[in-house]
C-alpha positions in Angstrom: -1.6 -7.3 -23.5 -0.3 -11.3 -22.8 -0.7 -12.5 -19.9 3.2 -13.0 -18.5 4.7 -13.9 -14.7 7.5 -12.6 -13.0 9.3 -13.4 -9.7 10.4 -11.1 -6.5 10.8 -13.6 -4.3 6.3 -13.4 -4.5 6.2 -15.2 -7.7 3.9 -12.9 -9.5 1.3 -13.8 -12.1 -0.6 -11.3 -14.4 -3.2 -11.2 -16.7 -6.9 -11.4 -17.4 -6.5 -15.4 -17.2 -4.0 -15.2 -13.9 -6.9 -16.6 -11.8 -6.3 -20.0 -13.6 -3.0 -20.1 -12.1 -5.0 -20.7 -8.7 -4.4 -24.3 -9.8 -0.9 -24.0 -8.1 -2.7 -24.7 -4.8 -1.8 -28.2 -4.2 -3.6 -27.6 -0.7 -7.3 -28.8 -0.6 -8.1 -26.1 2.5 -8.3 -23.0 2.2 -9.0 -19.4 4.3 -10.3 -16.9 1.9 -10.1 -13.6 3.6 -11.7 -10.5 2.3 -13.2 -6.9 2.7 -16.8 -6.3 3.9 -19.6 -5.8 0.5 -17.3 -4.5 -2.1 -15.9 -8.2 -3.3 -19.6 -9.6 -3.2 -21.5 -6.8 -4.9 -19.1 -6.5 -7.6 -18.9 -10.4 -8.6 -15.7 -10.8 -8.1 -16.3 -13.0 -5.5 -17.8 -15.1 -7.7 -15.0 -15.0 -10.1 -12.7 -16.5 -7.5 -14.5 -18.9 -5.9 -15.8 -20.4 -9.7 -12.1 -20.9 -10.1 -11.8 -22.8 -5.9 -14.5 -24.5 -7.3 -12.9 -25.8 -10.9 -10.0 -27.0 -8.7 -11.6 -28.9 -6.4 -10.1 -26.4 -3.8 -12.4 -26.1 -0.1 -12.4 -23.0 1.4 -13.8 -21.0 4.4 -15.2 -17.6 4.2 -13.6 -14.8 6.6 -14.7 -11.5 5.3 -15.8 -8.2 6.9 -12.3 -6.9 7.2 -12.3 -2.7 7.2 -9.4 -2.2 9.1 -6.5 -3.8 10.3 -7.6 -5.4 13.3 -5.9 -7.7 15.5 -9.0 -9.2 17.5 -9.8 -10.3 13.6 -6.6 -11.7 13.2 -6.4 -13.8 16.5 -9.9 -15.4 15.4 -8.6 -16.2 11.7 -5.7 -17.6 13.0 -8.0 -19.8 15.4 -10.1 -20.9 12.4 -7.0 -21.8 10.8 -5.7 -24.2 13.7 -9.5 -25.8 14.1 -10.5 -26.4 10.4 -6.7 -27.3 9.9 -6.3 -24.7 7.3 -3.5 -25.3 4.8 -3.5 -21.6 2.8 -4.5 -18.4 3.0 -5.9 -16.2 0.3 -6.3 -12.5 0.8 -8.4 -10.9 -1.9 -8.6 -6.7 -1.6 -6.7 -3.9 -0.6 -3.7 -3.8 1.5 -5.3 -3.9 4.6 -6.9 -7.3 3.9 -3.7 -8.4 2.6 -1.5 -7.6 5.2 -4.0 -9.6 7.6 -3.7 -12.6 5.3 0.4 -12.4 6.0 0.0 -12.3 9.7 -3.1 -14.7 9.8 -0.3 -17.2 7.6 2.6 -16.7 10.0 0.4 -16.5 13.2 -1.0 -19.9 12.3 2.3 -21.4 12.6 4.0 -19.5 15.6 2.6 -18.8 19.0 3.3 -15.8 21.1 2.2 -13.9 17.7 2.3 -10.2 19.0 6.2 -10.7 20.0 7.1 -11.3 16.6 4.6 -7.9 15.8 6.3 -6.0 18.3 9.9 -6.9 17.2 10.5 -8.7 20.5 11.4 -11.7 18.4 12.4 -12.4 14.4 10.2 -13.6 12.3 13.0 -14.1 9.8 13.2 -17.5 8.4 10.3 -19.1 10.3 7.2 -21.1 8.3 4.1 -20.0 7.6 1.3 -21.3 5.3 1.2 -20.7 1.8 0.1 -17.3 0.6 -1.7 -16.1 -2.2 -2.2 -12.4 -2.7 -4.8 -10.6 -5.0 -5.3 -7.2 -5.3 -8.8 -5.8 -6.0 -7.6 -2.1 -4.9 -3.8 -1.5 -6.7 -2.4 0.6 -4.2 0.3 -0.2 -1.5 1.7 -3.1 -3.1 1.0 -5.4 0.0 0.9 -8.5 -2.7 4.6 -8.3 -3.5 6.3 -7.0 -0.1 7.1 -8.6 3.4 5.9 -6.2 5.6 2.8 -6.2 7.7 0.6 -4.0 9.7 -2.3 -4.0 12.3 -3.6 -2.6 15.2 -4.9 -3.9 19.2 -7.5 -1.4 19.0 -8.4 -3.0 22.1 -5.1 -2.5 24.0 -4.1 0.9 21.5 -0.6 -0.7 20.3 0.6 -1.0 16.9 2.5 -3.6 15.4 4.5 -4.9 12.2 5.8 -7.9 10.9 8.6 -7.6 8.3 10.2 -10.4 6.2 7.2 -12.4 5.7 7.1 -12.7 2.1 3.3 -13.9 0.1 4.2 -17.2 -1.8 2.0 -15.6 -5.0 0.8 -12.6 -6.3 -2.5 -12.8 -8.9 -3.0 -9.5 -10.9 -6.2 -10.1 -12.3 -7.0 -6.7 -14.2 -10.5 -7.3 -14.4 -11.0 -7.7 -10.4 -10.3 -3.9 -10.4 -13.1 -2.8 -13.1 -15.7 -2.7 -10.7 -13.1 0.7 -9.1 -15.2 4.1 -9.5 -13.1 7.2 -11.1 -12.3 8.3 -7.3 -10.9 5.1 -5.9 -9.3 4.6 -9.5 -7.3 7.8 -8.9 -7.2 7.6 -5.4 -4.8 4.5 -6.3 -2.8 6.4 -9.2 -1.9 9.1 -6.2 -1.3 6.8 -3.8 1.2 5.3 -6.1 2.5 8.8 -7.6 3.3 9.4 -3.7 5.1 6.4 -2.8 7.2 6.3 -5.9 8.3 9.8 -5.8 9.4 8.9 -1.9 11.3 6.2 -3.5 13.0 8.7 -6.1 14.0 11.4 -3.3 17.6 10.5 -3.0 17.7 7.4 -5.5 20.4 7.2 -7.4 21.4 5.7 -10.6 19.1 2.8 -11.8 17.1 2.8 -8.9 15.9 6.7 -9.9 15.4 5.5 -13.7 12.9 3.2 -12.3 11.1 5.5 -9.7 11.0 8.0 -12.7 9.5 5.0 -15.4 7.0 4.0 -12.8 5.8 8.2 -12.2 5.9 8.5 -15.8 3.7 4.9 -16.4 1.2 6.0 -13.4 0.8 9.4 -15.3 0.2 7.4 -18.9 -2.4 5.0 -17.7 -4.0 7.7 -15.3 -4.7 10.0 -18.5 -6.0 6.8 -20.0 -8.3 6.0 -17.0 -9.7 9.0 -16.8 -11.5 9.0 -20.1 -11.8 5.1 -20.1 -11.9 3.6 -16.5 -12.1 -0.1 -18.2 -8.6 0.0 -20.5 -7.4 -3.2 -19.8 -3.6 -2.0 -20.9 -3.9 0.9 -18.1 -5.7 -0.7 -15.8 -3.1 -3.9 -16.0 0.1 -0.9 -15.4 -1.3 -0.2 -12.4 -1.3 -3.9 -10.9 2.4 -3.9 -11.8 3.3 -0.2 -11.0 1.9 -1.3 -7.4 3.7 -4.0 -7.1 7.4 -2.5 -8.6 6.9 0.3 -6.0 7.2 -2.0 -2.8 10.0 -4.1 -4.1 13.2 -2.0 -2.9 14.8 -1.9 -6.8 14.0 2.4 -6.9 15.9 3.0 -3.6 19.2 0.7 -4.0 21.7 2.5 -3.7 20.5 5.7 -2.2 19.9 7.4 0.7 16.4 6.8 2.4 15.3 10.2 3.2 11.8 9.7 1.5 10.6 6.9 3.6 10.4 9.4 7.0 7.2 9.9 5.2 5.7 6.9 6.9 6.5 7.8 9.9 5.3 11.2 10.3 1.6 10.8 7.9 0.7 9.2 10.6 -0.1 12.6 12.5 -3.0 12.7 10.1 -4.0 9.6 11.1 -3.6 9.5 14.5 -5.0 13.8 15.4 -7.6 13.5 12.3 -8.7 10.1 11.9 -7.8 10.0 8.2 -7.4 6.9 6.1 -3.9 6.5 5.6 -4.0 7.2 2.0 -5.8 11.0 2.6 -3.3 11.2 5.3 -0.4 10.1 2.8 -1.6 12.1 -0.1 -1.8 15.6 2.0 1.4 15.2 3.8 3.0 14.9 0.8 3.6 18.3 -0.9 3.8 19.7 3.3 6.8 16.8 3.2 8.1 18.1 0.4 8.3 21.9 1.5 9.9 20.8 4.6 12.6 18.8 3.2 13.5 21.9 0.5 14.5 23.8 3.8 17.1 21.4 4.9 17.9 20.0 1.5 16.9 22.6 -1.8 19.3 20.4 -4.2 17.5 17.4 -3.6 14.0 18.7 -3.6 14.7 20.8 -7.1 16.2 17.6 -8.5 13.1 15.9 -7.8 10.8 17.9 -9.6 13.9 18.7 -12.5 14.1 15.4 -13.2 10.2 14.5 -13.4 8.7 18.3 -14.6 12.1 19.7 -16.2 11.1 22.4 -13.7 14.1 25.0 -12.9 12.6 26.5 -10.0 10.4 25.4 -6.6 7.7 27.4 -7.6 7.1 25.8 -11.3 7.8 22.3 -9.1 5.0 22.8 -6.9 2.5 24.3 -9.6 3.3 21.4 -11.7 2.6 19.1 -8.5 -0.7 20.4 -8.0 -1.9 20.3 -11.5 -1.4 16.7 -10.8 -3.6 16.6 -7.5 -6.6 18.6 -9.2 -6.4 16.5 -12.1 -7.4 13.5 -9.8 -9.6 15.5 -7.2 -6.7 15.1 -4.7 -7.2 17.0 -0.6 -4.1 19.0 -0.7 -4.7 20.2 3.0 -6.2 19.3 6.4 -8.9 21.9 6.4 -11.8 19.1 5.5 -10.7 16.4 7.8 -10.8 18.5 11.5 -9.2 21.4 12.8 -5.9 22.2 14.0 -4.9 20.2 17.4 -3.5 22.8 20.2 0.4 23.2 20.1 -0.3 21.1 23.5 -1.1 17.9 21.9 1.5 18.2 19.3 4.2 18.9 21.5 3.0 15.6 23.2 2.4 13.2 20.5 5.1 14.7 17.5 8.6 13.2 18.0 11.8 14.3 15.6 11.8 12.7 12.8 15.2 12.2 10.6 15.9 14.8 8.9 13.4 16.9 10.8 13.9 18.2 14.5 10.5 18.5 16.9 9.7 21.5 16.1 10.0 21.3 12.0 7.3 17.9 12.4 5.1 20.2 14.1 5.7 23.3 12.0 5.5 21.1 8.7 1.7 19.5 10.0 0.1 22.8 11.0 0.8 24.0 7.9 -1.3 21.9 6.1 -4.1 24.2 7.7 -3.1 26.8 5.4 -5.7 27.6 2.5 
């Protein structure tokens, strides 16, 4: 495959060779932000800074991120305003990336966690330039403008939206160095969020969800017998970043995104990553929503399975998790909270009352 660009705002270039494109930076400064051994012990830190190096480019280390942290955020952003910092580059998964997007705006607006708490709009402000690259093809932090870290410290949560990256690099061969289990923990992270998109798309915007399914499913049958395809492993750098870009849900309702909201119970009761908690919820999402809504849920798996009925539409859907090794219930990450705790911390969730969000999560404690 060529190597090619493409523009969403993020101007996005892709390619074996897209790390030469790191001669855009016309800044001299940079803050390279990264993950904790994974970039290092795989040389691909080496492959990036050989290229900072080539282009004359400085740049100060800031890795060790494992979770989205804002303490870690407050000291970047420090860094940034000492060492007069005039880019940011975050190199990883989504978690790193989304830090590198809120390190770049916080550098340039005080009172930071007003703008993450949606006391004030970040819309339209400046922030330092922004390069993406994603090690870990996943949540499609690289192409999107939303945000999201935690105060561990003070236990609040916070997003910043409509803070777009200036550049995306999809460097296929940064992702090599994924094992078969991350590799298809990214396909079904994917599978997930498109099929969220596709859940009441209409029109193009379903096309599209359905293409992207259909390419993750290609290049994951690839993968699986040869992890270092460059063809598959380049569709899932651009499947990753198509999913986040609002083109499968124009038009449609938004039923599928409530997802987000309520995976979080696995998060929050279990302590799961949010990709276990994402993947489980899923099919227990899906079950819930063919209660209130059976036309849209047999549509679904119609249009991807040409399945006529729930049942073939489930069966189908778990052929897919197996395939890939996927948790399809909670029994491995803890045990049920009491109906105490629920009713405390579960809140209704459109289009699900109280009662169905707690009802939906306990059955995931179902063999």
């Amino acid at each position: 495959m060529e190597d090619f660009s493409f523009m969403f705002p993020v101007k996005v270039y892709c390619g074996n060779n897209s790390l030469t494109n790191l001669n855009i930076l016309k800044y001299k400064k940079v803050l390279l932000m990264y993950g904790k051994n994974s970039l290092k012990s795989s040389g691909n830190y080496d492959k990036i800074v050989t290229y900072l190096n080539l282009y004359e480019i400085e740049f100060i280390d800031f890795g060790g991120i494992d979770k989205p942290d804002y303490k870690k955020v407050l000291g970047a952003i420090e860094i940034c305003k000492k060492e007069e910092i005039e880019a940011v580059i975050g190199v990883g998964g989504s978690t790193v990336m989304d830090m590198a997007k809120i390190v770049s705006f916080g550098a340039l607006n005080d009172n930071l966690w007003d703008y993450l708490s949606h006391k004030e709009d970040p819309t339209g402000l400046d922030h330092l330039f922004t390069v993406e690259i994603p090690t870990y093809p996943a949540g499609g932090s690289e192409t999107d403008s939303a945000a999201e870290i935690d105060d561990f410290e003070n236990n609040r949560h916070g997003s910043l939206y409509g803070i777009y990256p200036d550049v995306a690099i999809l460097c296929p061969y940064l992702t090599y160095s994924l094992d078969i289990k991350q590799t298809s923990y990214c396909i079904m992270e994917q599978f997930v969020q498109a099929s969220c998109s596709m859940l009441g798309s209409v029109g193009i915007g379903r096309r599209i969800a359905r293409s992207v399914i259909k390419n993750l499913m290609y290049s994951g049958d690839i993968l699986l017998k040869d992890l270092n395809n460059l063809e598959a492993r380049t569709n899932l750098l651009i499947n990753s970043s198509i999913n986040v870009s609002g083109l499968m849900s124009n038009g449609g309702s938004e039923i599928g995104y409530s997802i987000y909201s309520l995976e979080g119970i696995g998060e929050s009761l279990l302590n799961m990553s949010y990709r276990d908690a994402l993947i489980v919820y899923f099919p227990l999402f899906l079950k819930g929503l063919y209660n209130n809504n059976k036309d849209l849920v047999l549509e679904y798996f119609n249009d991807l399975f040409k399945t006529k009925n729930i049942e073939d539409g489930f069966k189908m859907l778990y052929f897919i998790y197996d395939k890939y090794g996927m948790p399809k219930n909670y029994l491995k990450f803890g045990k049920c909270p009491s109906d105490d705790i629920l009713n405390e911390f579960c809140k209704a969730c459109d289009p699900f009352s109280k009662e169905e969000v707690i009802n939906i999560f306990k059955s995931g404690f179902n063999q």
